[in-house]
N, C-alpha and C positions, 0 to 999 in steps of 0.2 A: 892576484885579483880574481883569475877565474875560479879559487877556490872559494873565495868569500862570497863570488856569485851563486854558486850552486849552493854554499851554506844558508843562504838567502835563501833560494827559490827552496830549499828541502822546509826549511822554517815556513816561510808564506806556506806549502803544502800543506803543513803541519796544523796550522791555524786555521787551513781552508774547513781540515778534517772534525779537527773539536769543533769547531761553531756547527759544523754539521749534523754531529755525534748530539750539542748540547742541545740544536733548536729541533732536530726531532725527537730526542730525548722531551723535551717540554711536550710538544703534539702528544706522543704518545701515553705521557705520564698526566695529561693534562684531564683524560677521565679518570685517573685514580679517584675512589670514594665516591663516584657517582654510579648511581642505576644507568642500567643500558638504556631504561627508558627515558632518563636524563641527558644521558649523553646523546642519544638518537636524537631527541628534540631540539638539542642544540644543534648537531649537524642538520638538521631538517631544517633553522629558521638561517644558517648560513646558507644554503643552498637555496631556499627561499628568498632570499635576501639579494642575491645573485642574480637570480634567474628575472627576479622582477625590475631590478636595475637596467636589463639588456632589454625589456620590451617598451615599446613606445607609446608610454598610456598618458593619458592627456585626461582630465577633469573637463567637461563640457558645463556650459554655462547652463544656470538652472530655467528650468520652461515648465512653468504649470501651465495643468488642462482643466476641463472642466468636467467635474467629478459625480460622479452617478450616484445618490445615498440610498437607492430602491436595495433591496436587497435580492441576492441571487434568486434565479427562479429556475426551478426544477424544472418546470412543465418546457422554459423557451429552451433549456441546454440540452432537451433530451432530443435524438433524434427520431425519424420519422420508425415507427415499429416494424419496416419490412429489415429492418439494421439485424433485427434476432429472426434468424430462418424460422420457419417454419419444419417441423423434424419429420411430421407426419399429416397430411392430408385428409381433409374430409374426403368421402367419395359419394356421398353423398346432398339432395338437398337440405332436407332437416339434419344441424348439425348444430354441436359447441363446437366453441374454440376455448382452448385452456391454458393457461400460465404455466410453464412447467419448472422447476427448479434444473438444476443443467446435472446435478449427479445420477438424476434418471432418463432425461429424454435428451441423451448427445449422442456418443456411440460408443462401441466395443461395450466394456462393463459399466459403462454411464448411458446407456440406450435401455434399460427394461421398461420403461412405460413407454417407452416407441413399440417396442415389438408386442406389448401388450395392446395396444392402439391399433396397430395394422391387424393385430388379432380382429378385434373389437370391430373392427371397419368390415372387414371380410364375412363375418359371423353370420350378415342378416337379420341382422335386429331390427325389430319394430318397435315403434310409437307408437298407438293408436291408429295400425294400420298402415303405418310410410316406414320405409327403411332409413336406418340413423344412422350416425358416425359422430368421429372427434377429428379434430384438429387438435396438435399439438405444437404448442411454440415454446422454443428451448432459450430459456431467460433468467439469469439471477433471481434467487429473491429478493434480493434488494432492489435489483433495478426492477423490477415488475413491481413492487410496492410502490417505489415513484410515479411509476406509470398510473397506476390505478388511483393512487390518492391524490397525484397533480390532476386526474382527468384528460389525458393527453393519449391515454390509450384503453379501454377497462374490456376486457377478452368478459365472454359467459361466464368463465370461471377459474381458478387461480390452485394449483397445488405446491404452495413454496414448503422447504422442507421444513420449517416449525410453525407451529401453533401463531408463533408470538408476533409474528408480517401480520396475520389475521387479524390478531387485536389492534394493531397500530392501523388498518384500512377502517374497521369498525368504527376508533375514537376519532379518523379524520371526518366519519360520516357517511362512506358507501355502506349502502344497506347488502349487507354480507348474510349469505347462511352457510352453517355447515353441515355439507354432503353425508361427509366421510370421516373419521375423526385419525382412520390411516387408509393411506394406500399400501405401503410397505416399510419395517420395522426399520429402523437406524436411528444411531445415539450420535450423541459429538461426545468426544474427550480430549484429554492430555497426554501427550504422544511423550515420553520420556527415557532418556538412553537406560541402558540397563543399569550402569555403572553409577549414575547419579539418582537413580529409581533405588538402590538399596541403600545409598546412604541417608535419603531419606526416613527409609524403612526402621534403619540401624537409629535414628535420632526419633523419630516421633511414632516409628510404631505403626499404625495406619498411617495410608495413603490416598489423601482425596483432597475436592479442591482445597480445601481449609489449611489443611497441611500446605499446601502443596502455593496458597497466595502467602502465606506464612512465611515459606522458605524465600519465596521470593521479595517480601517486603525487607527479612532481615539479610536479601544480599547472597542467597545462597545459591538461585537458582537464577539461570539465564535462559526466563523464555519468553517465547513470543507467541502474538495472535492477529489476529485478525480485524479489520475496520468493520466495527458493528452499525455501520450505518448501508454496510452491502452485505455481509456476511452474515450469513444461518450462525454460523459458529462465532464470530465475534460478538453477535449481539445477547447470542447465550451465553457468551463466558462473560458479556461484561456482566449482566442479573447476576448472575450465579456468585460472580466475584463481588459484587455489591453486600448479595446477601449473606456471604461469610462473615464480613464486618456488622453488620446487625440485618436479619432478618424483617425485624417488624417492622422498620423505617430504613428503606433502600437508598433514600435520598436526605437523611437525617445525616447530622452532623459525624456521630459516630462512624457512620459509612465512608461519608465524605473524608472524612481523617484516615482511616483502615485505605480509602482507594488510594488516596494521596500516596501515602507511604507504599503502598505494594507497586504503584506507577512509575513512581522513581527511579526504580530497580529493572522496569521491563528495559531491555536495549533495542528493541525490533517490534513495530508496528507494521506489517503487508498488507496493503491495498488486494491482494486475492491470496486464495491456496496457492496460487502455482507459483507466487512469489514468495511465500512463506517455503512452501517447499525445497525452492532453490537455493535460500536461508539457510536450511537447515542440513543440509548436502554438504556446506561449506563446514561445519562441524562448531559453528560459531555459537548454534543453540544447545541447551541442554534439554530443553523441551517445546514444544510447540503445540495449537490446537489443531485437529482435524476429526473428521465421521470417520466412523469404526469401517462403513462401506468401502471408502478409499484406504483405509489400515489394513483390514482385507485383503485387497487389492492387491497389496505393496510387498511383498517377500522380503525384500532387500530393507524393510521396517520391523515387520512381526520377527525378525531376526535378530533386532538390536535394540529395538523401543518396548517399550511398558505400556498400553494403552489404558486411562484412566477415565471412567464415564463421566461425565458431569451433566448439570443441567436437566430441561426440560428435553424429552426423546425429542428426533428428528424422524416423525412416521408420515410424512409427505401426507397431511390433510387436504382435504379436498373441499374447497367452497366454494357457492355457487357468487355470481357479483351481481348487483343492480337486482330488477327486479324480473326475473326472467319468469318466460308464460310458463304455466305447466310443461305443454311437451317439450321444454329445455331444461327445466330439472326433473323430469322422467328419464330423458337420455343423460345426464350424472350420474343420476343413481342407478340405471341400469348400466354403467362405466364402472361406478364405485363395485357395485358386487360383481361384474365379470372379473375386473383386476383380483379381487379375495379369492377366486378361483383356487384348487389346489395346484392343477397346473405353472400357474402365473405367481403364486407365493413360492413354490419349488424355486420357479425360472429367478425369482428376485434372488432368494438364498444363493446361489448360483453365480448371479452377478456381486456379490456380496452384502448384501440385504440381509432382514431377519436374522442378525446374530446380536448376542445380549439380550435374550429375549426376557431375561428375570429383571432386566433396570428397570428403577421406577423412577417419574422426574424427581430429582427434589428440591425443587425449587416449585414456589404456591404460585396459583394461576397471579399473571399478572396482566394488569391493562394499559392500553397502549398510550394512553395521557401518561402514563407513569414511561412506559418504555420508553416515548419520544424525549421523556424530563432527565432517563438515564442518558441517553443519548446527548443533549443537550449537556447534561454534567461531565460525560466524558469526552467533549470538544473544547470546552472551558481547564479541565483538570488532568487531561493527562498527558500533557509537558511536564505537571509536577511543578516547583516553583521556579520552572526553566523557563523563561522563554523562547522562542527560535528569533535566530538571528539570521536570515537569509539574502542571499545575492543571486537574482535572475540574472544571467549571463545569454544575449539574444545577437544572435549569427544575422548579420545586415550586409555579406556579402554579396559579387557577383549575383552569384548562383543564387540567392534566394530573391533575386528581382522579381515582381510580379505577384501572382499567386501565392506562393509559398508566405512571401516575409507579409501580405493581405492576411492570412491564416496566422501566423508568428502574433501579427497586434490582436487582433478577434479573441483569439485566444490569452491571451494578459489583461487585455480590457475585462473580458467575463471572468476569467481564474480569481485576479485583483479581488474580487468580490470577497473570496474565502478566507483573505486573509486577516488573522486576528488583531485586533488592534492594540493588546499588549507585545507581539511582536516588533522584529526590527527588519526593515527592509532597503537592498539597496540595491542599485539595478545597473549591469556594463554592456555595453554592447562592441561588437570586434567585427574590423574587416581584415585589412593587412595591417592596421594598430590598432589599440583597445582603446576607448573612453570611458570612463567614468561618468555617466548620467547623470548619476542617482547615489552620494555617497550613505553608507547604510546611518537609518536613522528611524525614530520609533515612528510605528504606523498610525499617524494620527492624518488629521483632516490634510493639513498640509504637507505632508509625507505622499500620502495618496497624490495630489494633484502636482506634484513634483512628478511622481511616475508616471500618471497618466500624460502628463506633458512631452514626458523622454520617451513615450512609445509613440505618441502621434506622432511625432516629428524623426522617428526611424526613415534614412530612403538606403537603399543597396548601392553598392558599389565596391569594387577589387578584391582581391582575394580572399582567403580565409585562415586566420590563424587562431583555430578555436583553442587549442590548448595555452597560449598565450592568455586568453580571457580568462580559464580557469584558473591559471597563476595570480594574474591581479585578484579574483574572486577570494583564493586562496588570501591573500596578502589584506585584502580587507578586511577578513572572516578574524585573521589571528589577531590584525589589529583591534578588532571590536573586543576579542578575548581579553586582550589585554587591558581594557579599558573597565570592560564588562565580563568578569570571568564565570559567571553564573549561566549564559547563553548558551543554546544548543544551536551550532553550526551546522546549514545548509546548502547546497549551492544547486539550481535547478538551469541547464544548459540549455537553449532552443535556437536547433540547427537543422543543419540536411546532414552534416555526418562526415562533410569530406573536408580536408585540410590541407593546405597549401602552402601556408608560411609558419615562419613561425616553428616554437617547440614540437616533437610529437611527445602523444603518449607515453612510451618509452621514459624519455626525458625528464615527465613529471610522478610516472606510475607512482614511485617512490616516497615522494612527498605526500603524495592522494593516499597511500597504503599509511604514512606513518601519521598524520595528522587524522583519518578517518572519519573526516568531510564524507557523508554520504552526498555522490551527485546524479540528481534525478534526472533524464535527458527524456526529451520532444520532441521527433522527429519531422520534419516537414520537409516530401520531396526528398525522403531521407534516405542514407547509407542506414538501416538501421543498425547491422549489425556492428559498424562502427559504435553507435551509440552504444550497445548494448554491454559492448565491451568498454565500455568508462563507466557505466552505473555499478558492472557487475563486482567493482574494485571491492565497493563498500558496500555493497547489499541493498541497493537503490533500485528501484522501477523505471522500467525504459518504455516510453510510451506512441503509438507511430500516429501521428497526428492528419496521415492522408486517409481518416475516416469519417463517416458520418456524425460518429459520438464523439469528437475528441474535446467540443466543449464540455459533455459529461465527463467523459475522463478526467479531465483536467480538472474539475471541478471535485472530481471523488478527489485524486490524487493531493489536491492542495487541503482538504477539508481532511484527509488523515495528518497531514504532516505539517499542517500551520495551525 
């Protein structure tokens, strides 16, 4: 009897063993003939699948509000002009004040028309017998063009690094002159690894933009640029790229199809350089835009990239605004030619200035009715025939009682505005569990006043489990995919940064890495660097919203990516 017991339990062993052997046998065999990106994906919506099971999200009843049809305004979102320092001081009575582009008047090798200015201040110049000076204020040119054309700030006079801010002040109607037609030499280009710079070379022979949107419309290249509606450099590459596809008619149909197809292919739009920058460190680009000055600059670039000129030069023109008395354009132009100085052209070369000095633009003057209508076509056109599909995820815990979650709606109320009305949008908000508002749906009338409903009626209260909300965010996003496989997924988080319940990071990094949801985070009262670290996953913008400008911000930010 004892024997047939143990012939028993060796047999049951036996069987424990095969079914073990067979059912992971199955598991493991079970990607045979799939791509890893296959198989990854599948592990990704199981663990997605999971992870959204364990959180406690609950669909809240719908609440419309009442909905604003005015359209965004530049002039209310921008804040008060002491937000951009001042770099350099008048030191005197009679004096301008100037707009200055930030590659020359910030500091270290982005300060030479500062120290050309404290030159200039010191020197003892007269007017018609009084001593003069400048003021310099260190300002995008882009945001200094809103300024000047909303009327909400307009300085004596304005140096943004191209020509082409000047036309777009001109066709809004401030009466513009120009001073200067350079203060000091710089190009923009296309900054390109070595390695992908010769295969280029090896297929098409010359290398310029033509090539160079070409390569990228048919898929070969991965690059990125800059938002032409604040950037020097983005708003010359979008002409320049216009004008590849037909020159004579920039806004003509032919263009329009050439931009289509070369947009499809871009994977990286950056709200500034320094995000583009951070882009391109990660190894993700194969090229990107930037000035020769900052290429210059950069050793750890001129070491591995190709720099490629394009566009019209960036020679920091000098215009005067409004309609200033004489002895305020006397003192320009006695500014304009101190700066030509040989001195002070050395000192630029120096800071990386004046290289490229044989480019010539090539691209034909254009006017800013036309630059605004390019601008205009590349807010409409370059999703391509994507739309974005987006999910705000808004932190209403504890901790954001008060002030902060007061800033959280202000800011949604005004952003809301950006958003395009072929999008898709849907909106969660998380304490210690997630809701569902807003489930995502197209941006129309009624979509609108669904959101504006789910943000007035946010109040704070318990903890915080933000990576939970991303989850559901997530869970929604794939869901729309699947519904809607043509969408470009987003997900824009607004919190203070810190976490309490709930998943961490850790937990979901994974899933954020393989699905490649870029998530843009708002910080209010915030951990930022918390934040900074969940945008950085996918190459997203982290934005600190305890500033003066963060309705502008928000307002650039949603106006590139919606």
């Amino acid at each position: 009897m004892a024997t047939r017991g143990k012939a028993f339990a060796v047999l049951a062993a036996i069987a424990v063993i095969v079914f073990a052997l067979v059912y992971f046998g199955i598991q493991w065999t079970s990607n045979w003939g799939k791509t890893d990106k296959e198989a990854t994906a599948e592990n990704a919506a199981e663990r997605l699948d999971k992870l959204y099971r364990r959180i406690s999200a609950t669909t809240a009843e719908p609440v419309k509000g009442q909905i604003d049809l005015d359209p965004a305004s530049v002039a209310d979102s921008l804040p008060d002009i002491s937000k951009y320092p001042v770099s350099v001081e008048a030191t005197t009575g009679g004096f301008v004040e100037i707009f200055s582009s930030t590659e020359k008047s910030g500091t270290g090798n982005d300060g030479w028309l500062n120290e050309v200015a404290e030159a200039f201040n010191a020197a003892n110049i007269e007017v018609n017998g009084q001593p003069v000076s400048v003021r310099i204020r260190n300002i995008a040119s882009g945001t200094a063009t809103d300024y000047i054309r909303s009327g909400k700030y307009v300085p004596d006079a304005f140096t943004p690094s191209n020509e082409l801010w000047g036309e777009m002040v001109k066709a809004q109607g401030t009466p513009i002159e120009l001073v200067a037609q350079r203060l000091a030499g710089n190009v923009a280009g296309i900054v390109t690894s070595k390695a992908k710079y010769q295969q280029l070379v090896d297929k098409y022979g010359a290398v310029n933009v033509k090539t160079i949107t070409d390569a990228i419309a048919s898929g070969e290249l991965a690059m990125g640029y800059t938002d032409p509606f604040a950037s020097s450099t983005g708003l010359n590459f979008l002409v320049t790229a216009l004008s590849t596809f037909d020159s004579a008619n920039l806004l003509g149909e032919q263009a329009v199809q050439g931009f289509e197809r070369f947009q499809a292919n871009v994977p990286f739009i950056a709200s500034t350089t320094l995000q583009m920058r951070d882009a391109a460190k990660t190894g993700m680009l194969d090229a990107f835009v930037l000035e020769y000055q900052q290429f210059a600059n950069a050793p750890e670039l001129k070491d591995s990239y190709v720099f490629t000129p394009f566009g019209v030069r960036h020679d920091s023109p000098l215009f005067a605004l409004g309609q200033p008395p004489a002895d305020k354009l006397d003192i320009l132009k006695k500014f304009a030619e101190f700066a030509m100085r040989d001195p002070y052209q050395k000192l630029a070369k120096e800071r990386g200035f004046n290289g490229l000095e044989d480019y010539r633009s090539e691209v034909a003057p254009t006017g800013g009715h036309l630059l605004a209508s390019a601008q205009k076509l590349w807010k409409e056109k370059k999703n391509g025939s994507k739309p974005i599909s987006a999910v705000f995820v808004a932190d209403v815990s504890g901790s954001m009682e008060g002030d902060p979650l007061k800033r959280l709606k202000e800011s949604l109320r005004n952003g809301q505005k950006y958003l395009g009305r072929d999008n898709r949008i849907g909106f969660v908000s998380y304490s210690d569990t997630v809701t569902i508002n807003v489930p995502v749906g197209k941006y129309d009338a009624n979509q609108q006043s669904l959101l504006i409903g789910a943000i007035d009626s946010l109040q704070a209260g318990g903890g915080t489990a933000t990576f939970d909300g991303i989850v559901v965010a997530i869970k929604m996003l794939q869901d729309e995919l699947a519904a809607n496989p043509n969408v470009k997924p987003l997900i824009f988080v607004l919190s203070d940064g810190e976490t309490n319940k709930g998943n961490s990071l850790e937990d979901i990094r994974s899933l954020i890495e393989t699905y490649k949801i870029p998530i843009y985070t708002i910080g209010y009262n915030a951990n930022i660097q918390a934040l900074q670290s969940i945008s950085s996953i996918n190459e997203a913008a982290s934005i600190n919203a305890d500033t003066d400008d963060v309705t502008y911000k928000i307002g650039n930010l949603l106006n590139v990516q919606m």
